[in-house]
N, C-alpha and C positions, 0 to 999 in steps of 0.2 A: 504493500500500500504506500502509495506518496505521500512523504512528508508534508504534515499540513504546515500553511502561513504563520499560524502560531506556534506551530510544534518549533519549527526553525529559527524563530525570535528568542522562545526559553532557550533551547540548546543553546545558541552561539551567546545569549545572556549569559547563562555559566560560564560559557567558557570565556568569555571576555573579563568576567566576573563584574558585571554589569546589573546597574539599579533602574527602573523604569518609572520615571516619576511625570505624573501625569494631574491636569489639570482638571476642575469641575465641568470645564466649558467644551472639554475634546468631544470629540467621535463616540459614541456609546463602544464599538468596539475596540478603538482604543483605551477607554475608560477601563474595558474589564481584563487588561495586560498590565494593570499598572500595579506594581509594590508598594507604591503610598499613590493613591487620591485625593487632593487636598484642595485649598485656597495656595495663594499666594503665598502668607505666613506659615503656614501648614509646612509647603513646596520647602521654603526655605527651612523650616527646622531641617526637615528629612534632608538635606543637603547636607547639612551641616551634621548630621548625627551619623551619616551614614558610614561604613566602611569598605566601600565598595568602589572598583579600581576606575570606575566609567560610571556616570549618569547622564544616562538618555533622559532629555526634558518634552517629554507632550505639552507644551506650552506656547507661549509665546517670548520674543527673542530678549526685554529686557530679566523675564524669569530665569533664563538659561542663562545671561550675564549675572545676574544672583548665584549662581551657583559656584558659577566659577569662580566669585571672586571671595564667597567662603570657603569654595574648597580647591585651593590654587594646587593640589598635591594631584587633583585629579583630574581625568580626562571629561570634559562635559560635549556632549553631539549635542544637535537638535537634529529632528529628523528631515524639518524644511526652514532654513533659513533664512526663507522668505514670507516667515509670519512673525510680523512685525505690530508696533501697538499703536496707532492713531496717536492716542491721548499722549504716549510718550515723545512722540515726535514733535507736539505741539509745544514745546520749551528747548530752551536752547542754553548754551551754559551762558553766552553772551546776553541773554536776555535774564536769564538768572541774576549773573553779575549787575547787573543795570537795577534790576529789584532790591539789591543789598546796598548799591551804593545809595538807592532813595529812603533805604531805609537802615543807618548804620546802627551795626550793634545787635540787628534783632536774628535772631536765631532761625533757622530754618527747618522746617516737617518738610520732607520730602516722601510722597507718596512713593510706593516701591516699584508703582506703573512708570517708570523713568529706565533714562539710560545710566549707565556709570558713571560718565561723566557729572550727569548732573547730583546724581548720592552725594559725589567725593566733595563736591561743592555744599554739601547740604549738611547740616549739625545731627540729625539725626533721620531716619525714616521712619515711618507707619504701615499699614495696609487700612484695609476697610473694616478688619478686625479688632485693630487696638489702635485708630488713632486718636479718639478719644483718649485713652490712657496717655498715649504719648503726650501730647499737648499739655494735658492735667499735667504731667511731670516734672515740667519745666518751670522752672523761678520766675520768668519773663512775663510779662502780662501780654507785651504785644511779640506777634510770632507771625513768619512770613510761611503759609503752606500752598505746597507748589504739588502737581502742576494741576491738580482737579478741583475746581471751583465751587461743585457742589458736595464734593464727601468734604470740601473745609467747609460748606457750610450748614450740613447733616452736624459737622464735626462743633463748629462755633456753636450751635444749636443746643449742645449738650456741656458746653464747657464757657458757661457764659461771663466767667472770671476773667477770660482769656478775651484780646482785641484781634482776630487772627485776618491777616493782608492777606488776599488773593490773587489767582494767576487764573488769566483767562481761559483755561484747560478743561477739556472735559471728557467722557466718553462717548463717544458719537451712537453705540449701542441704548447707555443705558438713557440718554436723554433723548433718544428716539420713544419708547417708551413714556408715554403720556398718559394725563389726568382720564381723559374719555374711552382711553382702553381699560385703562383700570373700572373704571364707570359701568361698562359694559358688559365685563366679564363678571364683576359682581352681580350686574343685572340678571344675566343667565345664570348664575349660582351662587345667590343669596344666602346659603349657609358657610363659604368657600370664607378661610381667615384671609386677608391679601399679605404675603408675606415681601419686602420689596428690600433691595440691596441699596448703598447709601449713597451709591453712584448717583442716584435720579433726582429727577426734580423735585424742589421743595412740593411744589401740590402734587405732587404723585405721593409722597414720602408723607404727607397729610392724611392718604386716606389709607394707610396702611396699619394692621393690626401691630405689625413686627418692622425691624429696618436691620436686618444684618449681613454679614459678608456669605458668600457660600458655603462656607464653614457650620456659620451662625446658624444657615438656613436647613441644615443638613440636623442640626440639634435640633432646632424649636421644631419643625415637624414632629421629630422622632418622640420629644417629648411631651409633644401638645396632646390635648385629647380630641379635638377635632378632627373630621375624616376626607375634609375637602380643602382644598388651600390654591389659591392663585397666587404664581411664582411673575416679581416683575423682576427679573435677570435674564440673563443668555438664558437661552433655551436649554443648552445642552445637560443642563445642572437638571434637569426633569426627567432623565434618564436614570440618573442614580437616586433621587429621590424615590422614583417608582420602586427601582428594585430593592432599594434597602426597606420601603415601606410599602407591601405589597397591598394590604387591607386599606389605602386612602387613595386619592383622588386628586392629580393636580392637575393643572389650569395656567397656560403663558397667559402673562399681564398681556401682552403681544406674542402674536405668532413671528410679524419682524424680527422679535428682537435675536439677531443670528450672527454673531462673529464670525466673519468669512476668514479671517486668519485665524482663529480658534478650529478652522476645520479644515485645512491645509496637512495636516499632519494623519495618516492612515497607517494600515499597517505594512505597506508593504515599501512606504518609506521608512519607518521606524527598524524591520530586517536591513534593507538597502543602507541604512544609518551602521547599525552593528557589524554590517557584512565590513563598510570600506572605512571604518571609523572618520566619517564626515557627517555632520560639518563640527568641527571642531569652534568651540565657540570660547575663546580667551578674552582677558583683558590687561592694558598696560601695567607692570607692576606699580605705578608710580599712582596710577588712577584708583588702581585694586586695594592701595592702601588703605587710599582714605575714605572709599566710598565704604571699607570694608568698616571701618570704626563707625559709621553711619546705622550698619547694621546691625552691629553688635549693641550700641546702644538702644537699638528698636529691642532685639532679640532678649537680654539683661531688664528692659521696663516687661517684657512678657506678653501676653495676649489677651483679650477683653471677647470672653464669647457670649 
């Protein structure tokens, strides 16, 4: 019998001795190859905890630059290295710099959806799981959080001690994602909780039971007692909701809401990945440094689920 597409990813995984670390938002069949499934913060622990000579990232390419630049010892692939992050593109370090010099002295949240550059530039990171905590953390009252405008303002929302400057940045998914989707899907299943990630808009984020990361979203189901629930994130996070919670019922805020670079990565790139060990995804050590103390301080404040 022929080796099946996944029988040949585990084998040459062993023998490469390689980790498969995969995001909420992938491919359901790449979902179900992965050694950890996680968020963002999740992704990174497992990077960092792991002892494993190769991590293949099902992600996207600022996550894979995460990896490498906690784990400079090892070999990091991505499968397609041409899924890239909108949101992270929308900042730049020259625009960064121009931010700090109008505002000197204040300290910078750097969401983790960025490139390296911009971390090594940044005092510390966040995700959508503990930026709240991060923020609260800091001595400063006023704090510059880059580069997503609305998780700083999910974020300021919850830490009202805090005066927190914004960057025009956003995710073009999740602010796709609107008030009269949400409106509608409630309409047809009026017992459904709206569960919605912090990404989105303040009145989307208004009519929501819950606001948390994928992470977040993966608990409050599992422990709510409700049996209906409408998801306003990526779609592909409904996949794994279903299967770990077979007895409920979810519901896209939006059927749009679909990250085409979140679905870039299959499985017969991810073989193709292990087979020629590419693409090799590095970063400068001089950049690796500092973005890496960025994350270590996110990592050390801890996670907020």
């Amino acid at each position: 019998m022929a080796e099946s597409l996944i029988d040949k990813i585990q084998n040459l995984k062993k023998e490469r001795k390689a980790v498969i670390l995969v995001h909420n938002y992938q491919r359901p069949e790449v979902q179900d190859i992965a050694d950890y499934l996680g968020d963002s913060l999740g992704l990174s622990i497992a990077a960092s905890k792991t002892d494993a000579k190769v991590i293949v990232f099902c992600g996207v390419h600022f996550m894979a630059e995460t990896a490498a630049i906690i784990s400079p010892d090892k070999t990091v692939l991505m499968p397609d290295d041409n899924a890239g992050c909108p949101m992270a593109d929308m900042i730049t370090v020259e625009k960064l710099k121009e931010l700090k010099r109008q505002h000197p002295g204040v300290p910078v949240v750097c969401y983790v959806n960025s490139s390296a550059e911009i971390k090594a530039e940044s005092d510390v990171c966040c995700t959508s799981a503990n930026s709240v905590k991060v923020v609260q953390s800091l001595p400063n009252k006023e704090i510059i959080f880059i580069p997503d405008k609305y998780l700083g303002m999910y974020t300021q929302s919850k830490a009202l001690e805090k005066k927190l400057i914004f960057y025009e940045g956003y995710c073009p998914i999740h602010v796709g994602i609107l008030a009269e989707h949400v409106k509608k899907a409630k309409a047809a299943h009026p017992q459904a909780l709206v569960v919605v990630h912090p990404e989105c808009r303040p009145d989307v984020i208004s009519l929501a039971d819950a606001v948390v990361s994928t992470a977040g979203m993966v608990k409050f189901v599992k422990e709510s007692k409700a049996s209906e629930f409408i998801i306003g994130t990526e779609t592909g996070i409904i996949y794994r909701l279903q299967k770990e919670n077979p007895g409920k019922k979810f519901y896209p805020a939006s059927e749009l809401a679909v990250c085409p670079n979140m679905k870039l990565t299959t499985l017969e790139k991810v073989l193709w990945s292990l087979e020629d060990m590419k693409t090799v995804v590095s970063v400068p050590e001089e950049i690796r440094v500092k973005a890496k103390r960025a994350i270590d301080r996110m990592l050390e404040i801890g996670r907020q689920d």
